[in-house]
N, C-alpha and C positions, 0 to 999 in steps of 0.2 A: 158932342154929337147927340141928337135926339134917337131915343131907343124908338123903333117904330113896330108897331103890333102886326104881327101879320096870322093869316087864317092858314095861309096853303104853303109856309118856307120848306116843309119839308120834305111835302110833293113838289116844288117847285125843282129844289136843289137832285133830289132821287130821280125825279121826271128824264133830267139830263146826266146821267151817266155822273151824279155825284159834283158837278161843274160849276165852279163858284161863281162863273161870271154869267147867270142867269139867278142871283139873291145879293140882294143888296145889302152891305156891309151894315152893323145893326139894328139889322129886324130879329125880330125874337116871336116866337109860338110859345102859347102855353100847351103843352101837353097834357093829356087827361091819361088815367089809367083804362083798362075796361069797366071802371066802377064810377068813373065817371070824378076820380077824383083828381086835381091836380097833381101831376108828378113830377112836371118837373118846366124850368123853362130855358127853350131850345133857342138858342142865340148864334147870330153871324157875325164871326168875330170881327170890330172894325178895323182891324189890321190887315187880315188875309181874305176874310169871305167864307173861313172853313166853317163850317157845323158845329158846335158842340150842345151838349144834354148838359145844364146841369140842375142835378137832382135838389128839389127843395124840401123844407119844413116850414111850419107857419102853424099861431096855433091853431090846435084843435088838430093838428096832421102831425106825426113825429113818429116818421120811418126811423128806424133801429139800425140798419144796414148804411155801410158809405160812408163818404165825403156828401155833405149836403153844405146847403146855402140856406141861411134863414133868408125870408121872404115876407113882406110884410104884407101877402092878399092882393095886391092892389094888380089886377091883369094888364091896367091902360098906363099906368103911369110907376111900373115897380122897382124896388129896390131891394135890391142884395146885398148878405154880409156872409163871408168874409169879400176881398175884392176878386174879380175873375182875372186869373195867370195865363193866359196861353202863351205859353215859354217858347219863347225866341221871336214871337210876336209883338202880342199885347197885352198889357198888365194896366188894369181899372176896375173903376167901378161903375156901377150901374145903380143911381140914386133919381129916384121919383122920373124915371124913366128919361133918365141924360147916363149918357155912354162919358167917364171921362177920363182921361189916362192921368196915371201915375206920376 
């Protein structure tokens, strides 16, 4: 499944009382801090549609705090390591911006 970028998933999904069937199953946000730095990228799981954050590093960024995902920069096409678990869901990965399961 192709990872697809999105600008507004999380005003999308918040908009509607949290409601997954208004975000479509692997789109992902990059999130910014208030400093404008990457913190993390916000993914719809392709299993259920639910939200999750997860927190990245990538060089030149290497948050001390957490469970993070190395992240290789790329906003349109990325990849993560380790693979993403949403347990009892979905278990993959997410390489050069393809969703794939386990």
């Amino acid at each position: 499944m192709k990872a697809r970028r999105s600008v507004d998933l999380i005003d999308r999904y918040l908009s509607e009382d949290n409601n997954v069937e208004h975000v479509e199953r692997g789109d992902y946000e990059v999130q910014r801090d208030l400093s404008g730095v990457v913190a993390a990228l916000v993914l719809s799981c392709p299993g259920c549609g639910s939200i999750q954050a997860l927190p990245v590093r990538y060089p030149g960024h290497h948050p001390s705090k957490g469970v993070l995902w190395d992240w290789d920069g790329n906003e349109d096409l990325p990849t993560l390591s380790p693979s993403i678990n949403h347990v009892g869901c979905w278990h993959g990965f997410l390489r050069a911006g393809e969703l794939t399961s386990c």
